[in-house]
Z-matrix of the N, CA and C atoms (Angstrom, degrees):
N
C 1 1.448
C 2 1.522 1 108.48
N 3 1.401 2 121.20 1 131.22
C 4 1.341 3 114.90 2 179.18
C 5 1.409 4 107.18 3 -96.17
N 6 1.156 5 126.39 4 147.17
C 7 1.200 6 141.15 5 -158.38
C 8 1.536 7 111.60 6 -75.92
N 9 1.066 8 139.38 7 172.92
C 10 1.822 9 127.96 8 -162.60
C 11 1.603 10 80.76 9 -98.83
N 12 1.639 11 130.72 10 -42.22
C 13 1.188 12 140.83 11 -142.96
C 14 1.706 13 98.99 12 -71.54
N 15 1.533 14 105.38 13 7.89
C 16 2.313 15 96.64 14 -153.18
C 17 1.526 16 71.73 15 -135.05
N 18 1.229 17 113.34 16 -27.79
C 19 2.274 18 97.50 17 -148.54
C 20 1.908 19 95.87 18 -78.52
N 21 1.029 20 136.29 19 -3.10
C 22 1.588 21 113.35 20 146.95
C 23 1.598 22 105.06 21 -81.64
N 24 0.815 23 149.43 22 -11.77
C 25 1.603 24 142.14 23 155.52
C 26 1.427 25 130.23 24 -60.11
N 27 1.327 26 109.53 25 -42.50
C 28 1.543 27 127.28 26 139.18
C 29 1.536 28 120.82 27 -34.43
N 30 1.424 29 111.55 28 -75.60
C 31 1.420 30 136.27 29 -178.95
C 32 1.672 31 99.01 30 -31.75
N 33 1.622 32 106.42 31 -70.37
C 34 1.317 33 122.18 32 -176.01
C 35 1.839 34 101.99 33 -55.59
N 36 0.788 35 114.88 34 -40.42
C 37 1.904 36 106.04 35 -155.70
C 38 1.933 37 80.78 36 -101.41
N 39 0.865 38 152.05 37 59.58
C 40 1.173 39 169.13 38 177.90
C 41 1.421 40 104.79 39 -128.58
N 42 1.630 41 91.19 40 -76.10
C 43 2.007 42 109.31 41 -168.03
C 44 1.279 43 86.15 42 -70.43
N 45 1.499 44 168.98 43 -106.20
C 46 0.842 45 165.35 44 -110.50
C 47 1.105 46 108.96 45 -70.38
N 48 1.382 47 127.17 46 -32.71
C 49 1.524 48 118.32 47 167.70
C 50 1.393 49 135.52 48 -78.04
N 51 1.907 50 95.94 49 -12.97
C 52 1.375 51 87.19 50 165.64
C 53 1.854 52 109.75 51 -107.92
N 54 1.514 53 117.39 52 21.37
C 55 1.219 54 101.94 53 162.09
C 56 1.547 55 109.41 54 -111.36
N 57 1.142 56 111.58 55 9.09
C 58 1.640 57 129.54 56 168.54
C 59 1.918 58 100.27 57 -62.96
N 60 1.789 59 95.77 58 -66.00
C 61 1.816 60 92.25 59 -168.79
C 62 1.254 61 105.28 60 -82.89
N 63 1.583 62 136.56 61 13.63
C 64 1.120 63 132.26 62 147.78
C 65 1.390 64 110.36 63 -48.13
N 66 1.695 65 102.56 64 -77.17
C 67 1.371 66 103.67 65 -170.89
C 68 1.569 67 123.47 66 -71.76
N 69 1.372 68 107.06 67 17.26
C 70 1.759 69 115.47 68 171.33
C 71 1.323 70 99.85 69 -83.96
N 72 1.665 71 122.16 70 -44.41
C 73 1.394 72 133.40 71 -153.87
C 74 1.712 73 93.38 72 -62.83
N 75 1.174 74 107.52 73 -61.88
C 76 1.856 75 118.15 74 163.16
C 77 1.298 76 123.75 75 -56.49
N 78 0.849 77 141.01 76 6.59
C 79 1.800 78 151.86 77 161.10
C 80 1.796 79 92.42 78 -102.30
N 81 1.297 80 125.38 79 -58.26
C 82 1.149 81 123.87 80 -172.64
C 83 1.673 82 116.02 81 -52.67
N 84 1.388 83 103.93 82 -36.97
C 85 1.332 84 116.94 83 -161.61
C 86 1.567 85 104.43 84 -86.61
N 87 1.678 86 105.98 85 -35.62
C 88 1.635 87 104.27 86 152.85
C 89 1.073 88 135.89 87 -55.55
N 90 0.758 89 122.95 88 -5.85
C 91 1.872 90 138.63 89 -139.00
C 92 1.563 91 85.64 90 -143.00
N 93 0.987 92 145.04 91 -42.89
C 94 1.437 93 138.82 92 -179.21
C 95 1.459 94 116.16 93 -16.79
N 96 1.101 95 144.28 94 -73.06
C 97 1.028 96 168.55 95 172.07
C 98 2.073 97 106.15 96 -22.12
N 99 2.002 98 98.64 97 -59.77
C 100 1.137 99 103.11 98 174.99
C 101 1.745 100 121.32 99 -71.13
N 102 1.222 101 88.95 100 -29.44
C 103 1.413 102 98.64 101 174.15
C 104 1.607 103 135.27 102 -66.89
N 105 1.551 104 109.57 103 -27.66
C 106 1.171 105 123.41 104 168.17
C 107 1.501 106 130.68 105 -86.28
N 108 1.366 107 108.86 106 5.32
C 109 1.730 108 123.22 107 -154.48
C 110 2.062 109 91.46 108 -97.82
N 111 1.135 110 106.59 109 116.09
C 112 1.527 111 118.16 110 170.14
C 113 1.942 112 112.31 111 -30.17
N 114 0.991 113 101.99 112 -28.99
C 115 1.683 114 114.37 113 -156.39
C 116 1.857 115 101.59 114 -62.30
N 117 1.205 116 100.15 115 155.54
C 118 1.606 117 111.04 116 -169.94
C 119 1.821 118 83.37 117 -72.84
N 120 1.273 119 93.07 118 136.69
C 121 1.333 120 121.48 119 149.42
C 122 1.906 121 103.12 120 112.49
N 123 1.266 122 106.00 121 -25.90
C 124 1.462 123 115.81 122 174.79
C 125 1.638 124 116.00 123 -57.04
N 126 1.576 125 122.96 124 -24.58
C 127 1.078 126 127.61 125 145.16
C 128 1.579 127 124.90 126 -28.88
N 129 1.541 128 104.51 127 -90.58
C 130 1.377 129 104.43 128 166.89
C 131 1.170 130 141.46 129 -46.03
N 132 1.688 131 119.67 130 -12.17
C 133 1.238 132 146.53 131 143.22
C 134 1.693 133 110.48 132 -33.74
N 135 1.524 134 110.36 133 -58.59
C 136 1.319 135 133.79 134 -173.81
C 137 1.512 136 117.82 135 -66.37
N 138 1.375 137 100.72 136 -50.51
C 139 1.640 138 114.05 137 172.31
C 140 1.510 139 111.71 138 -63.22
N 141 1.355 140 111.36 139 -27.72
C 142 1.620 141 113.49 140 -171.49
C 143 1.147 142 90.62 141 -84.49
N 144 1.254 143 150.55 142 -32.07
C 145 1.742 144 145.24 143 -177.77
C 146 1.330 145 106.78 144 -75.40
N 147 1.373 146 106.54 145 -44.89
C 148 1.710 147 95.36 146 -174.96
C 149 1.559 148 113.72 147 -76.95
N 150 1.648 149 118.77 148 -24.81
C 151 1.276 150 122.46 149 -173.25
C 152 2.219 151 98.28 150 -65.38
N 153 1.343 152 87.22 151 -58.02
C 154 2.100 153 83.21 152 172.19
C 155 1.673 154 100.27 153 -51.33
N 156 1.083 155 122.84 154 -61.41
C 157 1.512 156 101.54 155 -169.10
C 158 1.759 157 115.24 156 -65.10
N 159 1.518 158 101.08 157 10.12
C 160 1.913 159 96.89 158 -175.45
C 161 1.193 160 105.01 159 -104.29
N 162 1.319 161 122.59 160 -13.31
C 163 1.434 162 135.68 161 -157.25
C 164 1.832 163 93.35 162 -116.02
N 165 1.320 164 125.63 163 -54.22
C 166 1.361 165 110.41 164 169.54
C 167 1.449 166 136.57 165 -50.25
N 168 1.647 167 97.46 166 -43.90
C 169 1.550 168 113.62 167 171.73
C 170 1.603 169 118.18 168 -70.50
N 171 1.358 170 105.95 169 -17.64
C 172 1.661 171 116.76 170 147.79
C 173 1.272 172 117.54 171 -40.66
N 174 1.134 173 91.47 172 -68.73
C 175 2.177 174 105.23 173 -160.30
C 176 1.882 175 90.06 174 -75.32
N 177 1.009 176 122.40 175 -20.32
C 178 1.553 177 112.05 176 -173.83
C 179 1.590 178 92.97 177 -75.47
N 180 1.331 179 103.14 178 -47.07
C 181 1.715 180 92.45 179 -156.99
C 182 1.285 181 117.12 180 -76.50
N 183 1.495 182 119.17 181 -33.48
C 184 1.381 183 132.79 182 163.54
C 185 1.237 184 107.88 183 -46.29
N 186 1.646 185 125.07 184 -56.57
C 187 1.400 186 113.95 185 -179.21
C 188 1.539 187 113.64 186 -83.19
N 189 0.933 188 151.49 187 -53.83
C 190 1.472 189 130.62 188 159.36
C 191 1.368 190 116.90 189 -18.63
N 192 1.533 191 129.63 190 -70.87
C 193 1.630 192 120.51 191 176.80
C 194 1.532 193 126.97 192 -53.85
N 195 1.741 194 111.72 193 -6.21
C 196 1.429 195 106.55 194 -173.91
C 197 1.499 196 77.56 195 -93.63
N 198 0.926 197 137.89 196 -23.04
C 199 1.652 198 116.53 197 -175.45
C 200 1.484 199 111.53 198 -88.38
N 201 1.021 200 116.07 199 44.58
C 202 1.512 201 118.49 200 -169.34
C 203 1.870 202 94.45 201 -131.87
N 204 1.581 203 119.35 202 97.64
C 205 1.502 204 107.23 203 173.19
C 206 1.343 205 106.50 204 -37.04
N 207 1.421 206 89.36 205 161.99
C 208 2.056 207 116.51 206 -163.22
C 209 1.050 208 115.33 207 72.62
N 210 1.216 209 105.48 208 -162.82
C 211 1.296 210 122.23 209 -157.93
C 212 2.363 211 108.17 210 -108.21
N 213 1.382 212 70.35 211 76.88
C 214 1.913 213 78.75 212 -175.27
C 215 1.297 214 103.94 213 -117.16
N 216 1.424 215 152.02 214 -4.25
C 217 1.021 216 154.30 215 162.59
C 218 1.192 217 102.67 216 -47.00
N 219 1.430 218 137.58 217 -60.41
C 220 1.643 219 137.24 218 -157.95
C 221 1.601 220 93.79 219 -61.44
N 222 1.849 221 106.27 220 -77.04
C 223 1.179 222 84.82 221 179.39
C 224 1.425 223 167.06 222 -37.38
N 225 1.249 224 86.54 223 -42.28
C 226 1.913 225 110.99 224 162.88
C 227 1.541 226 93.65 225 -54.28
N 228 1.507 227 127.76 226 -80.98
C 229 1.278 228 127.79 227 -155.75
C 230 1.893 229 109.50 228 -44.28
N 231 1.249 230 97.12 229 -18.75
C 232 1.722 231 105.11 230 -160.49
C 233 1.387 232 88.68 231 -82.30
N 234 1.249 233 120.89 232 -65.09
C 235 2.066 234 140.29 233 -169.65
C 236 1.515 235 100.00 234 -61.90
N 237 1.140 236 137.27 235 -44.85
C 238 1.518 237 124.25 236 176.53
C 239 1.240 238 117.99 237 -72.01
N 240 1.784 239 116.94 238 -39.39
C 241 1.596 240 121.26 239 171.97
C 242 1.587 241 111.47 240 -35.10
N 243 1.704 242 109.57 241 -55.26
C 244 1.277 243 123.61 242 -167.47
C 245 1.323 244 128.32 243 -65.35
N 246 1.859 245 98.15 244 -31.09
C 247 0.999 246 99.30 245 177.37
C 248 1.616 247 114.86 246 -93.01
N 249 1.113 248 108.17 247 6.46
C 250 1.578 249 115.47 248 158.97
C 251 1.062 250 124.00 249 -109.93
N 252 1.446 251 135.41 250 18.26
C 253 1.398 252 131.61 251 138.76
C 254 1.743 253 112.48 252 -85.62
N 255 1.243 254 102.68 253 -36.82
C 256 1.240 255 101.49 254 166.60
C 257 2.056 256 138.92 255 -55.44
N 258 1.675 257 95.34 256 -29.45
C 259 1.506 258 119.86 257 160.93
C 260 1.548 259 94.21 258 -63.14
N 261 1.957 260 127.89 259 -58.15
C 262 0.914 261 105.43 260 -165.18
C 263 1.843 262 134.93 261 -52.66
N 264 1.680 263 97.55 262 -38.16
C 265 1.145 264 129.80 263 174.41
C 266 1.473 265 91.19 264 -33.30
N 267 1.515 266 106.08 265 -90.55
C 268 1.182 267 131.53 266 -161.42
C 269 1.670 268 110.63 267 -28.81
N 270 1.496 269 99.87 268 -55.25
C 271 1.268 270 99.05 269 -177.56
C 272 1.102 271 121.26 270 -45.27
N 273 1.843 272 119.87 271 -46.35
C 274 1.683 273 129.06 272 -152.71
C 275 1.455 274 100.51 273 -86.29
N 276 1.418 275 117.39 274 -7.91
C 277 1.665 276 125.02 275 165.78
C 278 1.190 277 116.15 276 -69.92
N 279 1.454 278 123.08 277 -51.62
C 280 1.520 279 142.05 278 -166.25
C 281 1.906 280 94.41 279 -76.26
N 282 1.762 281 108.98 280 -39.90
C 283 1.894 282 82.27 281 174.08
C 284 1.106 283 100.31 282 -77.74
N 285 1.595 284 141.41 283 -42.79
C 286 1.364 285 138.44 284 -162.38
C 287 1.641 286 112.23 285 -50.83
N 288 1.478 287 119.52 286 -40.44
C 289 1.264 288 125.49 287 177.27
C 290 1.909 289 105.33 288 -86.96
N 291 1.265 290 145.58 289 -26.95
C 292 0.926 291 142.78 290 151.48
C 293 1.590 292 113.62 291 -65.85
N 294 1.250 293 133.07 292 10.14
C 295 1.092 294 144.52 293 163.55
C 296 2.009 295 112.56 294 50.46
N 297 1.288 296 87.82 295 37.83
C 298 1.817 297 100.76 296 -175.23
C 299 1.692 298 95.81 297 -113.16
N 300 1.037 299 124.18 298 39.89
C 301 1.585 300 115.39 299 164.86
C 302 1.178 301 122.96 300 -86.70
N 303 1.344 302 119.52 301 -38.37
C 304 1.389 303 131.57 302 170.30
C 305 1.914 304 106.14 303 -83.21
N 306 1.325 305 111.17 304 -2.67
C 307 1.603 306 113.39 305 175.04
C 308 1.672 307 110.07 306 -94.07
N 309 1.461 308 100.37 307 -27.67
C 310 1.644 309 104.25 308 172.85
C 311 1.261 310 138.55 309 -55.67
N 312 1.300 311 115.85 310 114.88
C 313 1.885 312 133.48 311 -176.30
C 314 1.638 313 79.99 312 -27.39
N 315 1.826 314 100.23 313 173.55
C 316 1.565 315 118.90 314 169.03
C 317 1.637 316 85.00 315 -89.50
N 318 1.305 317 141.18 316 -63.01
C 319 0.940 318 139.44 317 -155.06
C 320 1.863 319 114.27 318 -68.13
N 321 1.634 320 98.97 319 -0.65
C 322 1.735 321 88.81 320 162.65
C 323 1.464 322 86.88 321 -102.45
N 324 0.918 323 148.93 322 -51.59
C 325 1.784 324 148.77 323 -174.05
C 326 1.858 325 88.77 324 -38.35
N 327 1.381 326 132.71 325 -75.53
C 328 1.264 327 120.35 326 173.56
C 329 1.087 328 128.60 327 -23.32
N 330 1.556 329 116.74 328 -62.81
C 331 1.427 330 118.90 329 -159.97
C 332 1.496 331 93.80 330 -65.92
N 333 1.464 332 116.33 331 -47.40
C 334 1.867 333 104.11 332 -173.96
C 335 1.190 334 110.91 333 -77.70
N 336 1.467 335 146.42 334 28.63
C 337 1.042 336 152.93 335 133.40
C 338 2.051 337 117.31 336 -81.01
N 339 1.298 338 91.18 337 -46.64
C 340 1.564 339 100.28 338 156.41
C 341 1.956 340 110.64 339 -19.10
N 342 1.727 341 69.36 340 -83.93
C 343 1.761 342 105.09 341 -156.40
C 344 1.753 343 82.00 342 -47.46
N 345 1.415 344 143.54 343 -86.87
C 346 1.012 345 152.78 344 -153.89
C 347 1.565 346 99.80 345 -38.44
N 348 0.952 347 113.66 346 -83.54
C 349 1.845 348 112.21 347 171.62
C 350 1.722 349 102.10 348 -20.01
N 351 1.088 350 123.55 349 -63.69
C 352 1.464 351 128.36 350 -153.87
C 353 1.767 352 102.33 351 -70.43
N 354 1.191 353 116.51 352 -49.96
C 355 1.534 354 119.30 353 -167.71
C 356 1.746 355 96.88 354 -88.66
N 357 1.376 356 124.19 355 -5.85
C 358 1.638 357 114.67 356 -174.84
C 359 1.864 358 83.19 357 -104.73
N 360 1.198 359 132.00 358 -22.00
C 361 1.822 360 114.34 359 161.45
C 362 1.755 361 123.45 360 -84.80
N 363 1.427 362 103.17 361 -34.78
C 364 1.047 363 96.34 362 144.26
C 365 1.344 364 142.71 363 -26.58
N 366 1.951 365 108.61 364 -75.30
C 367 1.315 366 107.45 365 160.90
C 368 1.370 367 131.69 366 -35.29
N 369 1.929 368 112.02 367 -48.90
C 370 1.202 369 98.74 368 -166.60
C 371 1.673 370 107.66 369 -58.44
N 372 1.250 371 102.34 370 -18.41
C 373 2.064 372 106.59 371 -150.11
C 374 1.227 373 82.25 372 -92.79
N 375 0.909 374 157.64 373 -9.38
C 376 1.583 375 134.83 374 159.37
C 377 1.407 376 115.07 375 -118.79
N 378 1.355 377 112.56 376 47.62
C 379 1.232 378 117.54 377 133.57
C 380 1.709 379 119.51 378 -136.57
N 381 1.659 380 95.56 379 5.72
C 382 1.588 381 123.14 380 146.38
C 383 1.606 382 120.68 381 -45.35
N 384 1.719 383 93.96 382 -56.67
C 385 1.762 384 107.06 383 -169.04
C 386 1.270 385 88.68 384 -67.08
N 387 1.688 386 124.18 385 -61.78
C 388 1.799 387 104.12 386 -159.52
C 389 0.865 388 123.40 387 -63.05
N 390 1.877 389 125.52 388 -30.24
C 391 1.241 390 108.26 389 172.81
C 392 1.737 391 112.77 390 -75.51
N 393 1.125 392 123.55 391 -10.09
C 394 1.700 393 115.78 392 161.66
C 395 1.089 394 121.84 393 -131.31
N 396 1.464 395 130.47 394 76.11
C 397 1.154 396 132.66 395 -176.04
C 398 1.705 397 123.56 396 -29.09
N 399 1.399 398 94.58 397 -53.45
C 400 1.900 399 97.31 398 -172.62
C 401 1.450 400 98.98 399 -76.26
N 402 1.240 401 140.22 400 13.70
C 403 1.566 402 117.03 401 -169.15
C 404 1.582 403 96.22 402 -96.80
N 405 1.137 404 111.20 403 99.03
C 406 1.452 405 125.61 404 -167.87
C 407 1.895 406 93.66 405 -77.17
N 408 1.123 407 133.88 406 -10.45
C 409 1.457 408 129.41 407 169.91
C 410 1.486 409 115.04 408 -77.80
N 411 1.203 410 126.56 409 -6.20
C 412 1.381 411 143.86 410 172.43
C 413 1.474 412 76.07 411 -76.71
N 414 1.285 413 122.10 412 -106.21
C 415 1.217 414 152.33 413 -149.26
C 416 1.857 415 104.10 414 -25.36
N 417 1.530 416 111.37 415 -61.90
C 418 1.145 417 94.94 416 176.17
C 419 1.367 418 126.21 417 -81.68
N 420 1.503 419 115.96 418 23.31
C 421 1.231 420 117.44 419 170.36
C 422 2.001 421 102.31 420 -87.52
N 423 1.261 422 103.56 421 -50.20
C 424 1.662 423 103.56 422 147.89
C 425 1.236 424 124.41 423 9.34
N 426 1.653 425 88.71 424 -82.99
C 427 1.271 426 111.87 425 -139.85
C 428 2.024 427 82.83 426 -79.19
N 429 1.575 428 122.34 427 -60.62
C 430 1.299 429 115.81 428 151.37
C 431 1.167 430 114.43 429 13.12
N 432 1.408 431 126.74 430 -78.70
C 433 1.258 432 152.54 431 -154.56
C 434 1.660 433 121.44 432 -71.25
N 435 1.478 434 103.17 433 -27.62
C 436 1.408 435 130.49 434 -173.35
C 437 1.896 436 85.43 435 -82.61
N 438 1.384 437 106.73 436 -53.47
C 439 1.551 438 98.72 437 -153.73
C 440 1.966 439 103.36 438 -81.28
N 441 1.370 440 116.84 439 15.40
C 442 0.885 441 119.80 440 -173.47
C 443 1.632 442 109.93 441 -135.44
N 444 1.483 443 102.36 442 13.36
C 445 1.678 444 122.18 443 156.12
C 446 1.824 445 115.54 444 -97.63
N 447 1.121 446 90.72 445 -26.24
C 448 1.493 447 110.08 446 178.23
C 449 1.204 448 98.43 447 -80.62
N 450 1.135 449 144.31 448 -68.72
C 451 1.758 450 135.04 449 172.96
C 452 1.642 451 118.49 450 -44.46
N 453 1.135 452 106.25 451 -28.41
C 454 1.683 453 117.27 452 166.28
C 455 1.182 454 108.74 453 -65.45
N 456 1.633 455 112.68 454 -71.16
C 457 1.188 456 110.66 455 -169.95
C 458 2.141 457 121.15 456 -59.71
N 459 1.140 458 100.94 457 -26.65
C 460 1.371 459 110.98 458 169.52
C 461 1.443 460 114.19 459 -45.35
N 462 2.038 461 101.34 460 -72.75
C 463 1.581 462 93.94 461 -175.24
C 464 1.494 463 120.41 462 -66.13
N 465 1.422 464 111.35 463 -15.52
C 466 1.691 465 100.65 464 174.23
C 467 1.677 466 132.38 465 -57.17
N 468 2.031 467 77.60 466 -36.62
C 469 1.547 468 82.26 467 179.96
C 470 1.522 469 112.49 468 -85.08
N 471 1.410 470 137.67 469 -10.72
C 472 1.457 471 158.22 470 157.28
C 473 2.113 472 94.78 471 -35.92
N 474 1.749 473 98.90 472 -62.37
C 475 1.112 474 102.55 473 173.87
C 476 1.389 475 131.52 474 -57.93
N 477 1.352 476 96.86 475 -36.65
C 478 1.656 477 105.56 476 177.83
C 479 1.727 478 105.97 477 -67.05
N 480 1.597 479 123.91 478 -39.24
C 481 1.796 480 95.87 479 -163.14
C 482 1.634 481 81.84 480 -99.46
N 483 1.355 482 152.15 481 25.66
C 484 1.139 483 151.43 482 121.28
C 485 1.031 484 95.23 483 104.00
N 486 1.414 485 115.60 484 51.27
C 487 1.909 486 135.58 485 172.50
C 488 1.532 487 97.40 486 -57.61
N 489 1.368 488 118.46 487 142.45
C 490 1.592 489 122.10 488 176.09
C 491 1.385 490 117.36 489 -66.35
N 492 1.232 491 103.38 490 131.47
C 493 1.416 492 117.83 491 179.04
C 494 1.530 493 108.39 492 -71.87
N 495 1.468 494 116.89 493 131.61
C 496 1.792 495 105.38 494 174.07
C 497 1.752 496 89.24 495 -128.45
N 498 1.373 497 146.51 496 75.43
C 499 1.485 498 132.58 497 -171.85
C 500 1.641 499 96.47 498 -96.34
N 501 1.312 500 90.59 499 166.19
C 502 1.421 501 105.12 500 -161.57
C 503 1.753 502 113.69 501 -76.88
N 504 1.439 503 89.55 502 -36.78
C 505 1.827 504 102.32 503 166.45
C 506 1.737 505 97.60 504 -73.41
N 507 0.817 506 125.95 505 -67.07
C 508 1.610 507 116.34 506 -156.20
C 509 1.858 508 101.43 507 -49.16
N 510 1.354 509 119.21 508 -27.30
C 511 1.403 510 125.26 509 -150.35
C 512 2.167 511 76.69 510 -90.72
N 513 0.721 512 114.51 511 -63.31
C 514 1.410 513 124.63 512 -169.36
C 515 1.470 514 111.04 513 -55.80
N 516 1.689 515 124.09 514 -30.28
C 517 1.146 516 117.02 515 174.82
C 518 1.646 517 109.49 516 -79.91
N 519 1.685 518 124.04 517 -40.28
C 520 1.076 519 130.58 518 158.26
C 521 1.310 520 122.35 519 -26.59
N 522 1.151 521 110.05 520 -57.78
C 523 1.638 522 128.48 521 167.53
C 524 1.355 523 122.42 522 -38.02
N 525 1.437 524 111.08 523 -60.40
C 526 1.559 525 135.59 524 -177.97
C 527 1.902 526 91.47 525 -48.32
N 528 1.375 527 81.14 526 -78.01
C 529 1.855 528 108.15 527 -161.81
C 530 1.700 529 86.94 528 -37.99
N 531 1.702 530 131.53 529 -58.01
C 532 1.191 531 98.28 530 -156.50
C 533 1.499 532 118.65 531 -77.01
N 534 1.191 533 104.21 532 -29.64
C 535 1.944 534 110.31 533 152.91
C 536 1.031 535 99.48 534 -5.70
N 537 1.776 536 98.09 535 -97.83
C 538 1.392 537 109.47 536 -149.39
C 539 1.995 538 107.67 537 -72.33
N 540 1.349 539 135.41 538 -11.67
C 541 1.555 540 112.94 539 152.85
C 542 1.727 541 120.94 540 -76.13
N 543 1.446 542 110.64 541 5.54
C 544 1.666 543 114.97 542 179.19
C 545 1.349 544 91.02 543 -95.41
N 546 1.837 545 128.57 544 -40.03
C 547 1.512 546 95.35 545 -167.36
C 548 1.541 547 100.09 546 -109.09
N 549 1.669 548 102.85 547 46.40
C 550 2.236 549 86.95 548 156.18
C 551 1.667 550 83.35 549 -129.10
N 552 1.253 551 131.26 550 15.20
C 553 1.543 552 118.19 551 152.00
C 554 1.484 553 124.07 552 -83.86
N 555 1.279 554 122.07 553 134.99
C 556 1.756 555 121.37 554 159.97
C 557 1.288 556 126.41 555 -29.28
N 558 1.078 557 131.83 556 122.73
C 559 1.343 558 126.31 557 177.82
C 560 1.141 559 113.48 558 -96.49
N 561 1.350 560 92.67 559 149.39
C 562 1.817 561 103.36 560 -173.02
C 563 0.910 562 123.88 561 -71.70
N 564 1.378 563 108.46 562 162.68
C 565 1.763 564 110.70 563 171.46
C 566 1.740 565 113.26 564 -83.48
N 567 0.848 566 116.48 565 128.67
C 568 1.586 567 127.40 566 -175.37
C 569 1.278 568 98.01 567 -97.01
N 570 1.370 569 124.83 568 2.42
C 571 1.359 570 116.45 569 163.35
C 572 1.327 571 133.29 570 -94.14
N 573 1.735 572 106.44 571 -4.81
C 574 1.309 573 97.19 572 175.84
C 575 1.125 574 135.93 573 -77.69
């Protein structure tokens, strides 16, 4: 049972999830072009679209069934977990057979480590709720869970229309590197 105190939180991460894969469907449809091209790396292109649409259609479905009187939260939470380890699966097959596993960023290796953490607690927590319906601390761990599919699904799709990367290592190695090619150059004269 979801608690009266969470179900406008639901309500809200509901509508937002379905104007979230709206605007994926339109990033996707921009992106069409890159996405369909045979060439190494356009794969992971693909996996990063479907992983935002696996992680949005998460938080949609989770929050739609908690707004459903009874006890439908567990289930939902249990059937979407699965079916997002199973996306994960899927995915690490599709690079393994596109032979881009050893071509994959750390930060796509993350995110599907992400997703896996998130849909394998998930699981446990909704099969938490059925076996205890009232333990409303399951539940907003859930709901937790919803708002931390939505941050997934965000940067994937960030990745997908090929929003600029600013990471904290890349900015810091940049840094280093130009250091050290500024101090094996001559320095100028500040007097001229």
């Amino acid at each position: 049972m979801v608690p009266e105190s969470i179900r406008d939180f639901f309500v809200t991460s509901g509508s937002a999830a379905g104007a979230l894969i709206g605007l994926l469907f339109v990033a996707i449809s921009v992106a069409a072009e890159r996405l369909a091209r045979a060439e190494a790396g356009a794969q992971r292109l693909r996996v990063r679209a479907a992983a935002a649409l696996t992680a949005f259609l998460n938080a949609l479905a989770v929050s739609l069934f908690a707004l459903i009187p009874g006890h439908k939260i567990g289930p939902a939470a249990l059937a979407a977990g699965i079916v997002g380890l199973a996306f994960v699966l899927a995915a690490l097959l599709s690079l393994i057979r596109a032979h881009q596993v050893r071509q994959a960023k750390l930060g796509d290796v993350v995110f599907l480590l992400l997703l896996v953490v998130t849909f394998v607690i998930q699981v446990i927590q909704g099969v938490q709720v059925i076996a205890q319906p009232g333990n409303s601390g399951d539940v907003n761990t859930i709901a937790a869970l919803v708002v931390v599919c939505f941050l997934i699904g965000i940067a994937r799709s960030w990745e997908l229309i090929g929003g600029p990367s600013i990471g904290l290592t890349h900015e810091l190695t940049a840094l280093v590197r130009g250091h050290q090619h500024g101090a094996g150059e001559p320095a100028e004269d500040e007097s001229r």
